[in-house]
CHARMM internal coordinates of N, CA and C (Angstrom, degrees):
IC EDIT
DIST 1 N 1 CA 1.4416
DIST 1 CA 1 C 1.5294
ANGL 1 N 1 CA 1 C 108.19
DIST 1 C 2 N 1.5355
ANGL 1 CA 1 C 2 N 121.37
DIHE 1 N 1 CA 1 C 2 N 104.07
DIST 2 N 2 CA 1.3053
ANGL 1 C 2 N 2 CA 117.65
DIHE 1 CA 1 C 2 N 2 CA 160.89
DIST 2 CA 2 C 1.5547
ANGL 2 N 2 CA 2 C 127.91
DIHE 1 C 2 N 2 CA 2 C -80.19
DIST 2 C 3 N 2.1090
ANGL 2 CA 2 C 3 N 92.16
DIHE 2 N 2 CA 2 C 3 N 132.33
DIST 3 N 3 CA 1.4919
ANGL 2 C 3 N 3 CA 103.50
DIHE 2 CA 2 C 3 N 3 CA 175.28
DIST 3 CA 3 C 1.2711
ANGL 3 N 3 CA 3 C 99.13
DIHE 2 C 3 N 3 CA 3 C -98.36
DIST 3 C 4 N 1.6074
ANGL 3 CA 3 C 4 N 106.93
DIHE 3 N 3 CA 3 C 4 N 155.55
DIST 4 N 4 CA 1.4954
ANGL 3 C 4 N 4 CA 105.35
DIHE 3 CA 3 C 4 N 4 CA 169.01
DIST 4 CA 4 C 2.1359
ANGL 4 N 4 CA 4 C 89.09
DIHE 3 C 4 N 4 CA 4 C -155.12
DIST 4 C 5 N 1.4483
ANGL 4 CA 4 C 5 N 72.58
DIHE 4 N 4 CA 4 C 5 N 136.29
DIST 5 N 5 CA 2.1426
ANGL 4 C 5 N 5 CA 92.76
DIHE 4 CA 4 C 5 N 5 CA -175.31
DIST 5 CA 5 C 1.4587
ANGL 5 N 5 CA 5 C 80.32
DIHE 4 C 5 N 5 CA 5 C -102.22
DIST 5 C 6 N 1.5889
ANGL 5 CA 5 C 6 N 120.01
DIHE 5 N 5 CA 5 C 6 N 145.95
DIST 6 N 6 CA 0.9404
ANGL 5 C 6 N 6 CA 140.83
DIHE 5 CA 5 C 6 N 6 CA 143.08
DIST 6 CA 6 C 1.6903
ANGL 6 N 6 CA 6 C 137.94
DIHE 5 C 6 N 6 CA 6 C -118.04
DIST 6 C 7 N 1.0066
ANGL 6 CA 6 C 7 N 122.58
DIHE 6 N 6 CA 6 C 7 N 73.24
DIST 7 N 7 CA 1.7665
ANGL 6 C 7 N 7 CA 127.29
DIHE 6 CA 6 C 7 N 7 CA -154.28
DIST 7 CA 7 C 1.6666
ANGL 7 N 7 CA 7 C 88.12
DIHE 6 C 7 N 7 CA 7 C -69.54
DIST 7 C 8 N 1.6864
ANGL 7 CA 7 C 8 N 94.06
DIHE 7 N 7 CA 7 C 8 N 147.36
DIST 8 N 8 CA 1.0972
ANGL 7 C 8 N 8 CA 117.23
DIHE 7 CA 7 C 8 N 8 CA -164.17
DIST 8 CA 8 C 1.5482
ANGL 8 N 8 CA 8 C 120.22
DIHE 7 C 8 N 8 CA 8 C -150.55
DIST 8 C 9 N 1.1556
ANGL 8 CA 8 C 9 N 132.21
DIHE 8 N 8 CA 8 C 9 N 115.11
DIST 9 N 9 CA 1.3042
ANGL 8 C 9 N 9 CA 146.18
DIHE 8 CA 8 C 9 N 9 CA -169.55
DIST 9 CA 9 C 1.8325
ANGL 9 N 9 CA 9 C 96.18
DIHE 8 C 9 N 9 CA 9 C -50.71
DIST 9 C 10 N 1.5022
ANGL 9 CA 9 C 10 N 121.04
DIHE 9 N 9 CA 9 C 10 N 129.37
DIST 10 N 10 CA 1.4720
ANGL 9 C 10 N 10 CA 113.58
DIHE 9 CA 9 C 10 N 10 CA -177.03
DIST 10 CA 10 C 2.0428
ANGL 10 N 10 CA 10 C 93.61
DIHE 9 C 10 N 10 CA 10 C -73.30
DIST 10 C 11 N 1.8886
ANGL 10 CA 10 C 11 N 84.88
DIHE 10 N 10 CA 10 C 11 N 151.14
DIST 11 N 11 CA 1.2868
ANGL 10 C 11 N 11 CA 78.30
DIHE 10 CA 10 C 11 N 11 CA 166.31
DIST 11 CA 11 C 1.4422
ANGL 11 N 11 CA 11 C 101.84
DIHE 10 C 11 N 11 CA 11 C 154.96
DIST 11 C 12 N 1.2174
ANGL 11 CA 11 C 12 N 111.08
DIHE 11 N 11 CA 11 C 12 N -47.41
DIST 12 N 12 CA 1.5162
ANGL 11 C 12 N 12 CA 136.04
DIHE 11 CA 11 C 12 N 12 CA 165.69
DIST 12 CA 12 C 1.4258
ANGL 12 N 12 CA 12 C 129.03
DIHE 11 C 12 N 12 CA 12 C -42.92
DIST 12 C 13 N 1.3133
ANGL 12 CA 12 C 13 N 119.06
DIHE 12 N 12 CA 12 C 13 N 105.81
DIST 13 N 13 CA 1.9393
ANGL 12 C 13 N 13 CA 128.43
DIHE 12 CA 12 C 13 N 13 CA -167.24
DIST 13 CA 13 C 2.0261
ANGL 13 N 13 CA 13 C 81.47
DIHE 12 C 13 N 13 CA 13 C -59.76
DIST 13 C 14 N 1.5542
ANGL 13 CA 13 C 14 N 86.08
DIHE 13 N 13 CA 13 C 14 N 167.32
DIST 14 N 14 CA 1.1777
ANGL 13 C 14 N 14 CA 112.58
DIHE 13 CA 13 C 14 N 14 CA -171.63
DIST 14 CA 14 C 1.5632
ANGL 14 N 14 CA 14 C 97.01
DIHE 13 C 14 N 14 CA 14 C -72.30
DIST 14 C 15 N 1.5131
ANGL 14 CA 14 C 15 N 128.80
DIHE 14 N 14 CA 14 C 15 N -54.28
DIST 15 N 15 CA 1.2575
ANGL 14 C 15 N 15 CA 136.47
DIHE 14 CA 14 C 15 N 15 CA 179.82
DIST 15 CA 15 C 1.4448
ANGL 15 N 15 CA 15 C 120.53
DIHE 14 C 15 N 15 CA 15 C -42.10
DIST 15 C 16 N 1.5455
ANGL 15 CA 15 C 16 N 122.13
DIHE 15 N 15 CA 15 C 16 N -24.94
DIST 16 N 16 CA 1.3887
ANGL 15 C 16 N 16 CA 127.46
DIHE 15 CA 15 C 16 N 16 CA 165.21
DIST 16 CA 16 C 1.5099
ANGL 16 N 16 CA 16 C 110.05
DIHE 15 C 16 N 16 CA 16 C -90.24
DIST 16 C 17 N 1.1068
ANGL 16 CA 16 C 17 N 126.41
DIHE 16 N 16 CA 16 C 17 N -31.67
DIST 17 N 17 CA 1.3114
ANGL 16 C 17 N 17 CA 129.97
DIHE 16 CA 16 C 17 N 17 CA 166.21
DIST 17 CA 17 C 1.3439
ANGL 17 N 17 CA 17 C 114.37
DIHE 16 C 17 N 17 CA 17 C -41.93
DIST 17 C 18 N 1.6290
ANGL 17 CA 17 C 18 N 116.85
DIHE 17 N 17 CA 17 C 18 N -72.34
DIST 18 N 18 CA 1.5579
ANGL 17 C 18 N 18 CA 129.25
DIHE 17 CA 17 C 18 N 18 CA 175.76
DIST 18 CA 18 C 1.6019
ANGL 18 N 18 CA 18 C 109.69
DIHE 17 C 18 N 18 CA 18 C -65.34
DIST 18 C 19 N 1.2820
ANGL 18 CA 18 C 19 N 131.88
DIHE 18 N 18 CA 18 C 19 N -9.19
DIST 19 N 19 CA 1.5139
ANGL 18 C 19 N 19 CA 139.54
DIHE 18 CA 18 C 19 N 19 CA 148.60
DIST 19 CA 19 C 1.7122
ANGL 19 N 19 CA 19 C 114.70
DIHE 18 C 19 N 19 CA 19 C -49.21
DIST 19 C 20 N 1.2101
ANGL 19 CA 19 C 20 N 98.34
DIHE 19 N 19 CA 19 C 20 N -65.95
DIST 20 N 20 CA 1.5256
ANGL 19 C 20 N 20 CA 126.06
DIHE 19 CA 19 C 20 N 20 CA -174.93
DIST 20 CA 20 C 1.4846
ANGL 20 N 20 CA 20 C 105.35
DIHE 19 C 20 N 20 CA 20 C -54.49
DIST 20 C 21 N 1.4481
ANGL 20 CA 20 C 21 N 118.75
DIHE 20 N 20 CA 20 C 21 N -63.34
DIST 21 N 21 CA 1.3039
ANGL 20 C 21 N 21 CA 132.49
DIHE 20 CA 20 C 21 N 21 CA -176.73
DIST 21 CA 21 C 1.8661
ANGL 21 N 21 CA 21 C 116.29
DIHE 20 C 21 N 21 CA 21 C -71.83
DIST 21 C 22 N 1.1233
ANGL 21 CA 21 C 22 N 100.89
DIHE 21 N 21 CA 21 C 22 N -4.27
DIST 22 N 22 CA 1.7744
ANGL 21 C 22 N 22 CA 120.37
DIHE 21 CA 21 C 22 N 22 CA 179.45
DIST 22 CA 22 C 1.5467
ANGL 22 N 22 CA 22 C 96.69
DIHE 21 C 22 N 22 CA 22 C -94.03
DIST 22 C 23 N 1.3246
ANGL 22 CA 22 C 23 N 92.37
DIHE 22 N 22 CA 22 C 23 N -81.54
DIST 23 N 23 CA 2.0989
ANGL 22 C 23 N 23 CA 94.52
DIHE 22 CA 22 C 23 N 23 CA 168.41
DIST 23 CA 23 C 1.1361
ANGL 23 N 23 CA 23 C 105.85
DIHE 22 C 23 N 23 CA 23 C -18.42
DIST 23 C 24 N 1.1769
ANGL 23 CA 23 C 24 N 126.05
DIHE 23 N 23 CA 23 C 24 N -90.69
DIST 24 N 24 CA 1.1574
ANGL 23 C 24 N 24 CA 144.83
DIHE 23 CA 23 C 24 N 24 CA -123.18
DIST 24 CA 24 C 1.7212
ANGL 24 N 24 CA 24 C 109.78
DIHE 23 C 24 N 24 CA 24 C -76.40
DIST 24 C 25 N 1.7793
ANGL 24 CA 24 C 25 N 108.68
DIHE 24 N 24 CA 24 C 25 N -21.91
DIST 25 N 25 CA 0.9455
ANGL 24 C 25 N 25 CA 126.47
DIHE 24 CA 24 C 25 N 25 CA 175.28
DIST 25 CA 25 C 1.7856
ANGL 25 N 25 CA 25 C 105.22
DIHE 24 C 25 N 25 CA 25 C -79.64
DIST 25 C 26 N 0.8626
ANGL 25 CA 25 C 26 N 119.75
DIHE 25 N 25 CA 25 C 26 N -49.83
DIST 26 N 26 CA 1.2070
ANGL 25 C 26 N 26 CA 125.58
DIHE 25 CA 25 C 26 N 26 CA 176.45
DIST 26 CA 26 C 1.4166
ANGL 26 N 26 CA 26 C 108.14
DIHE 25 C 26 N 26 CA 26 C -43.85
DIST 26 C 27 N 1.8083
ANGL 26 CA 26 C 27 N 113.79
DIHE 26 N 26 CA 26 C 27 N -74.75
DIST 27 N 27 CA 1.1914
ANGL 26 C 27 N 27 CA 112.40
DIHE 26 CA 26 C 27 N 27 CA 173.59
DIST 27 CA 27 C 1.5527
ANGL 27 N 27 CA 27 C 136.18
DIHE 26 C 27 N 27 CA 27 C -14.22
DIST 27 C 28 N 1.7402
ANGL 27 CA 27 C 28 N 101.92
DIHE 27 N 27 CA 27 C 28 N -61.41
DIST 28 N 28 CA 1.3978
ANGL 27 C 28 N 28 CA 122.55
DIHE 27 CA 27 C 28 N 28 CA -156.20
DIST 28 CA 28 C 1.7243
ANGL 28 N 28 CA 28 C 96.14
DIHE 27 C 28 N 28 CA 28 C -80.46
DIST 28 C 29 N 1.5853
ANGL 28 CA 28 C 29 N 108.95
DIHE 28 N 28 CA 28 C 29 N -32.22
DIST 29 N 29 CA 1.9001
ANGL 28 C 29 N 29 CA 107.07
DIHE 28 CA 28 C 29 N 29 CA -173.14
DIST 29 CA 29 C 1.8664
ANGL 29 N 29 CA 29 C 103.44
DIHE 28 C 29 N 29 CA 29 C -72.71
DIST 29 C 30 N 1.4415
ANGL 29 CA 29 C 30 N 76.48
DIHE 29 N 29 CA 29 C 30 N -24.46
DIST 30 N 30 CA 2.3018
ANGL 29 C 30 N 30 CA 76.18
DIHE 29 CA 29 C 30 N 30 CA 168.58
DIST 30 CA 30 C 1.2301
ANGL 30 N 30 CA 30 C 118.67
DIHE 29 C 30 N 30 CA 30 C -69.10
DIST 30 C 31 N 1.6774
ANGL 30 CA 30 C 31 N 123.40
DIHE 30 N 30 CA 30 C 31 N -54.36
DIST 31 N 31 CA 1.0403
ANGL 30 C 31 N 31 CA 118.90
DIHE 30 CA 30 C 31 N 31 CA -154.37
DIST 31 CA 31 C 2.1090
ANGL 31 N 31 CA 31 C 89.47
DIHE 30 C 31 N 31 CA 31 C -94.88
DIST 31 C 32 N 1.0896
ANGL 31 CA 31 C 32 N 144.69
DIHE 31 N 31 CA 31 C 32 N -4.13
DIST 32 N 32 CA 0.6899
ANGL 31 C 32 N 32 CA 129.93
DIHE 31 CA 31 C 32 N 32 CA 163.19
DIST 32 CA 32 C 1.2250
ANGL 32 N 32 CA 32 C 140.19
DIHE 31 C 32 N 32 CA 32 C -122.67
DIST 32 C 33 N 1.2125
ANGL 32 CA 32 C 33 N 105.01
DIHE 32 N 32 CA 32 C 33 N 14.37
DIST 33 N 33 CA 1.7537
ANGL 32 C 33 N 33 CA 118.97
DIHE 32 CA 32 C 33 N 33 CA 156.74
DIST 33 CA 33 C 1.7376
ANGL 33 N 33 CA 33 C 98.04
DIHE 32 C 33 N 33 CA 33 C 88.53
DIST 33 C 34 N 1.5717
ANGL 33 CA 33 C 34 N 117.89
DIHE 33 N 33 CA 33 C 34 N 23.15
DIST 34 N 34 CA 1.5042
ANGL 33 C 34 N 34 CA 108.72
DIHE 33 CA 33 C 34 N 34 CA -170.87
DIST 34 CA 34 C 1.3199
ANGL 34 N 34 CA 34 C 115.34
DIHE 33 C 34 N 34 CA 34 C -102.86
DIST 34 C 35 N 1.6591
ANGL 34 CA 34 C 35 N 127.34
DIHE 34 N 34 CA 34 C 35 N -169.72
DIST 35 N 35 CA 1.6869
ANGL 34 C 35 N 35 CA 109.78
DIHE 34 CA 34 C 35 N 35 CA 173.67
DIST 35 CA 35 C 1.3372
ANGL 35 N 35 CA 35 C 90.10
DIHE 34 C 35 N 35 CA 35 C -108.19
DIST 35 C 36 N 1.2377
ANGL 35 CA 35 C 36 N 101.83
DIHE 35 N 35 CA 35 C 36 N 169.50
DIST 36 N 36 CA 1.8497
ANGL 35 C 36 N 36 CA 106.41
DIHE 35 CA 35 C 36 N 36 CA -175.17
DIST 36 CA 36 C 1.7505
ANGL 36 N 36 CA 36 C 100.45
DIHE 35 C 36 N 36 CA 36 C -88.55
DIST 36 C 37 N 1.7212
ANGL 36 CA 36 C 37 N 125.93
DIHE 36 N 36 CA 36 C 37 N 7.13
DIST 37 N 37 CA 1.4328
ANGL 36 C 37 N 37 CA 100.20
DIHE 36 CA 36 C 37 N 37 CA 143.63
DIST 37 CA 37 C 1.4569
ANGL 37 N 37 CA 37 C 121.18
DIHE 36 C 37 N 37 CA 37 C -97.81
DIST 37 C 38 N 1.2075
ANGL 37 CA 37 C 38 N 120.82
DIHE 37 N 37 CA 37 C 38 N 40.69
DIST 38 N 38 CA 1.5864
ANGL 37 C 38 N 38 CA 130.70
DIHE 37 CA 37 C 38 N 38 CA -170.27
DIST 38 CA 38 C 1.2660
ANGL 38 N 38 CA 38 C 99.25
DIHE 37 C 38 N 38 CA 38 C -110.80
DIST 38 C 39 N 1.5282
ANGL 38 CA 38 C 39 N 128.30
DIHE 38 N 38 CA 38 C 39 N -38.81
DIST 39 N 39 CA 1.2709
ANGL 38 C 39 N 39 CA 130.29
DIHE 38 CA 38 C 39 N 39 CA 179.08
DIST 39 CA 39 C 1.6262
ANGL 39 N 39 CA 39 C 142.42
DIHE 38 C 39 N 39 CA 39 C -77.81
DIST 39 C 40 N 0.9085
ANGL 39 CA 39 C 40 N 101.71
DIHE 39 N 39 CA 39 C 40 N 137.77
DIST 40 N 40 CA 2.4539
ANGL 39 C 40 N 40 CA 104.04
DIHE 39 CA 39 C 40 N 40 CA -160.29
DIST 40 CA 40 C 1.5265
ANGL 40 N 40 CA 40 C 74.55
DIHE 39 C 40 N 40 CA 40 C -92.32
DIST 40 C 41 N 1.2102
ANGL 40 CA 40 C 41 N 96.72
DIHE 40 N 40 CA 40 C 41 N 142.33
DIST 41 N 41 CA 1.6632
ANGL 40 C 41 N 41 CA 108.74
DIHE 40 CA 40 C 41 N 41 CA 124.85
DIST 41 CA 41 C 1.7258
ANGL 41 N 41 CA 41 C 118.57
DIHE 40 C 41 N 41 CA 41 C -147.19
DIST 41 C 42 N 1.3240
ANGL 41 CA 41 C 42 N 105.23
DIHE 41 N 41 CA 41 C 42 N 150.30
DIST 42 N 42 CA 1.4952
ANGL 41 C 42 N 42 CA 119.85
DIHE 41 CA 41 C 42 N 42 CA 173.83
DIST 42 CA 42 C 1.2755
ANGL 42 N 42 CA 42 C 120.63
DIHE 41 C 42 N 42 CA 42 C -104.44
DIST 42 C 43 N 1.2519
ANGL 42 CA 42 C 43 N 137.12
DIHE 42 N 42 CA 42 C 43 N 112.28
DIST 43 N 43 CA 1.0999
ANGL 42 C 43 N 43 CA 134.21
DIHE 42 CA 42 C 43 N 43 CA 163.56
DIST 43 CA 43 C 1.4263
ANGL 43 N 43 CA 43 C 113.54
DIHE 42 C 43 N 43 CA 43 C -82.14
DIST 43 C 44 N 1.4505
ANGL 43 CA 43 C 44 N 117.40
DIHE 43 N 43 CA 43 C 44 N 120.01
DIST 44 N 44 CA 2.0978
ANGL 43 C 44 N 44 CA 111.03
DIHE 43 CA 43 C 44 N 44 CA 179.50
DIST 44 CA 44 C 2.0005
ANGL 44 N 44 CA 44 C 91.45
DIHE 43 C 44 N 44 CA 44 C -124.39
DIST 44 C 45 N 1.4099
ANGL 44 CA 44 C 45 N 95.76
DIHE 44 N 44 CA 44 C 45 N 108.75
DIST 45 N 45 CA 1.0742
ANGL 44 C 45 N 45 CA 101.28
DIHE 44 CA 44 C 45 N 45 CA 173.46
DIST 45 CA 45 C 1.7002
ANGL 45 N 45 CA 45 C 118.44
DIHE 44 C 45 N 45 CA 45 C -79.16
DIST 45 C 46 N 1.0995
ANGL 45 CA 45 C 46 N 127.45
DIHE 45 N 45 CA 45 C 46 N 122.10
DIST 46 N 46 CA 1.7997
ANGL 45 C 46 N 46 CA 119.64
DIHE 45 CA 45 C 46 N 46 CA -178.18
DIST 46 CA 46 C 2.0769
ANGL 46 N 46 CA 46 C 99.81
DIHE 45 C 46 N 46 CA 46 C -98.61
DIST 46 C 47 N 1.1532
ANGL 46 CA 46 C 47 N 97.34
DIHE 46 N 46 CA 46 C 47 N 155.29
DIST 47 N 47 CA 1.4707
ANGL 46 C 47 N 47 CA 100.77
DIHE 46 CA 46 C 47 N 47 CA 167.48
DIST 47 CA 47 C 1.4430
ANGL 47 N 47 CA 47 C 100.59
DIHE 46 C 47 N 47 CA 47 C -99.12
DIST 47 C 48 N 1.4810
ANGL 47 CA 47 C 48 N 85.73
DIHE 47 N 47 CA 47 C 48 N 155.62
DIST 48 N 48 CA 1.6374
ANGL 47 C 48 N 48 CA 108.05
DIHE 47 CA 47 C 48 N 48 CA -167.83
DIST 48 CA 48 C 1.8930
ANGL 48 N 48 CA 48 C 107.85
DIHE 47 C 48 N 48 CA 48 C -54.41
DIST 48 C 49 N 1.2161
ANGL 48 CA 48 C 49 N 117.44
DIHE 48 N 48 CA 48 C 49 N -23.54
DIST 49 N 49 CA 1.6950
ANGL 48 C 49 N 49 CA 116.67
DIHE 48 CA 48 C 49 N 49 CA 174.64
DIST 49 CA 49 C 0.8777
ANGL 49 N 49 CA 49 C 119.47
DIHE 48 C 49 N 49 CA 49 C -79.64
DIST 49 C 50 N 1.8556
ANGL 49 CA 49 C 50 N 126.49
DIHE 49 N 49 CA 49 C 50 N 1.90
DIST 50 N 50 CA 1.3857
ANGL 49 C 50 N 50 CA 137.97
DIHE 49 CA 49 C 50 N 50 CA -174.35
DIST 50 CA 50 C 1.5303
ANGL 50 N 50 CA 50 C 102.11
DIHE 49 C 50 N 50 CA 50 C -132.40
DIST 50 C 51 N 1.5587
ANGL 50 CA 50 C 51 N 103.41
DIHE 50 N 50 CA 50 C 51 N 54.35
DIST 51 N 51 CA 1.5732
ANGL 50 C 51 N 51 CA 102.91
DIHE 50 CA 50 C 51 N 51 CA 173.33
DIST 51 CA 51 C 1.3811
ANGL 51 N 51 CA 51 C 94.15
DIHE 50 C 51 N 51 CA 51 C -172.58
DIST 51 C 52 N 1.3925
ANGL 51 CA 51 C 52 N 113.12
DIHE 51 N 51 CA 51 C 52 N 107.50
DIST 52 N 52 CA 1.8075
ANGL 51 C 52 N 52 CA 118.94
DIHE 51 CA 51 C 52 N 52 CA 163.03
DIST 52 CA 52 C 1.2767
ANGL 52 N 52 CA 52 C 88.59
DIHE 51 C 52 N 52 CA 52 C -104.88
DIST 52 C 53 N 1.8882
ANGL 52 CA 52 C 53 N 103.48
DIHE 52 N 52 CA 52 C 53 N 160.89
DIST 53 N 53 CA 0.9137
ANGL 52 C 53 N 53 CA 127.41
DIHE 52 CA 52 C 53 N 53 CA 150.07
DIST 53 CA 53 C 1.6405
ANGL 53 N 53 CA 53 C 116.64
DIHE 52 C 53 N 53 CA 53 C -140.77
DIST 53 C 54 N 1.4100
ANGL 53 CA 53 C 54 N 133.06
DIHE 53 N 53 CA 53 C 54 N 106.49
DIST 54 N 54 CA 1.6006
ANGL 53 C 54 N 54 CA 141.92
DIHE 53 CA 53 C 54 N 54 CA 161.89
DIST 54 CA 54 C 2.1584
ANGL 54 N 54 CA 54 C 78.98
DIHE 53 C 54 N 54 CA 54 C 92.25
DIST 54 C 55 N 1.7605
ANGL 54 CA 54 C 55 N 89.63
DIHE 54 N 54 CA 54 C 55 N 49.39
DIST 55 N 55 CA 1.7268
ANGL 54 C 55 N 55 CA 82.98
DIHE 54 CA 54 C 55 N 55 CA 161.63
DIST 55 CA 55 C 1.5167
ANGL 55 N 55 CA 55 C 112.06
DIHE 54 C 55 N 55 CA 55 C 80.58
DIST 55 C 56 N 1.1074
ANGL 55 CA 55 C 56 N 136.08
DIHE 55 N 55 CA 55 C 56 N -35.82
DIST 56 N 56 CA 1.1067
ANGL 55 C 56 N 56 CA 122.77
DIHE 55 CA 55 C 56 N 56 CA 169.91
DIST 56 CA 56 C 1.4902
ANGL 56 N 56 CA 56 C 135.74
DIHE 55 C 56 N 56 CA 56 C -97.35
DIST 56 C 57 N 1.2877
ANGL 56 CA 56 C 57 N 121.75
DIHE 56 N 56 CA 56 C 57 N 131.79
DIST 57 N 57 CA 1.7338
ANGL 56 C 57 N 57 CA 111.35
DIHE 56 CA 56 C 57 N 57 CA -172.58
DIST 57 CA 57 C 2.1300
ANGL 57 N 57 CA 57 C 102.45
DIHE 56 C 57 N 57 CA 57 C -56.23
DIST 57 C 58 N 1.4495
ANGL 57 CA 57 C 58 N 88.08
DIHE 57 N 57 CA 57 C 58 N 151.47
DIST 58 N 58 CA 1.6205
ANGL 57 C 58 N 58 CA 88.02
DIHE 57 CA 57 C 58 N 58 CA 178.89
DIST 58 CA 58 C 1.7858
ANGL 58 N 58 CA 58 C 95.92
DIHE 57 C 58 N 58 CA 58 C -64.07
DIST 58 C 59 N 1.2158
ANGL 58 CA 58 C 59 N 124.04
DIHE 58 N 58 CA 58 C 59 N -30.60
DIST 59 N 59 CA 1.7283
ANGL 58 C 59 N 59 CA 126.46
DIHE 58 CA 58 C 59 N 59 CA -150.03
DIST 59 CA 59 C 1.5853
ANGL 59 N 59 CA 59 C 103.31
DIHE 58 C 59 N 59 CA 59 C -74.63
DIST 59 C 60 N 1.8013
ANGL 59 CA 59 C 60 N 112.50
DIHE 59 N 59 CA 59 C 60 N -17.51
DIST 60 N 60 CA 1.6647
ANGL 59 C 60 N 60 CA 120.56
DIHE 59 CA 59 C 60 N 60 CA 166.56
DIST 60 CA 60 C 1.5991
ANGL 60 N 60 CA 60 C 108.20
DIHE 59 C 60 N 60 CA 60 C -80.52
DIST 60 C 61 N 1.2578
ANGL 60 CA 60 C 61 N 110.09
DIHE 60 N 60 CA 60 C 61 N -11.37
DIST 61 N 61 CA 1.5570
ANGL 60 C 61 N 61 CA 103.77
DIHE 60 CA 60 C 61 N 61 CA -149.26
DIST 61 CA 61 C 1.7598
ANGL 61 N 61 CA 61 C 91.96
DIHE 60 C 61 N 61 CA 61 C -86.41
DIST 61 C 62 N 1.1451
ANGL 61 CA 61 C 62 N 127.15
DIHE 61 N 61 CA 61 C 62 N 165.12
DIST 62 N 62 CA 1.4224
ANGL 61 C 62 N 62 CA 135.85
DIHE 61 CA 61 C 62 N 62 CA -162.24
DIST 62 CA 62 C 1.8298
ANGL 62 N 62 CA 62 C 80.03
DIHE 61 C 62 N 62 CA 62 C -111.30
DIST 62 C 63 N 1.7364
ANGL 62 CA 62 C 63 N 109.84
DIHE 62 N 62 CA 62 C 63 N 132.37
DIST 63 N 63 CA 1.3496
ANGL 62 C 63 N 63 CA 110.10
DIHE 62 CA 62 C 63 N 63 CA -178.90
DIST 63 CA 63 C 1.2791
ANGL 63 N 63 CA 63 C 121.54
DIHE 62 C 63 N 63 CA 63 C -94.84
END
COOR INIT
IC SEED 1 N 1 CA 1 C
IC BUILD
């Protein structure tokens, strides 16, 4: 049974979410021979003040 966490900047409508998590299911039952009720996924959404990257929070960064 594959898990897969995907952390994710908040922000994202539900409709790209269940996009993402459809893909992604697809993908993984291809390349690994599974059924798509075999597969986890986690969505961990972070807010933008709990994510630097090269020092700066994303929530300073101009989007």
């Amino acid at each position: 049974m594959p898990i897969v966490q995907v952390h994710l900047l908040e922000g994202r409508s539900s409709e790209q979410k269940k996009k993402l998590v459809a893909e992604m299911t697809a993908s993984i039952c291809s390349a690994l021979g599974v059924k798509p009720e075999q597969v986890r996924i986690i969505l961990s959404e972070m807010a933008r003040g709990d994510f630097a990257v090269g020092g700066v929070l994303s929530s300073e960064k101009n989007h």
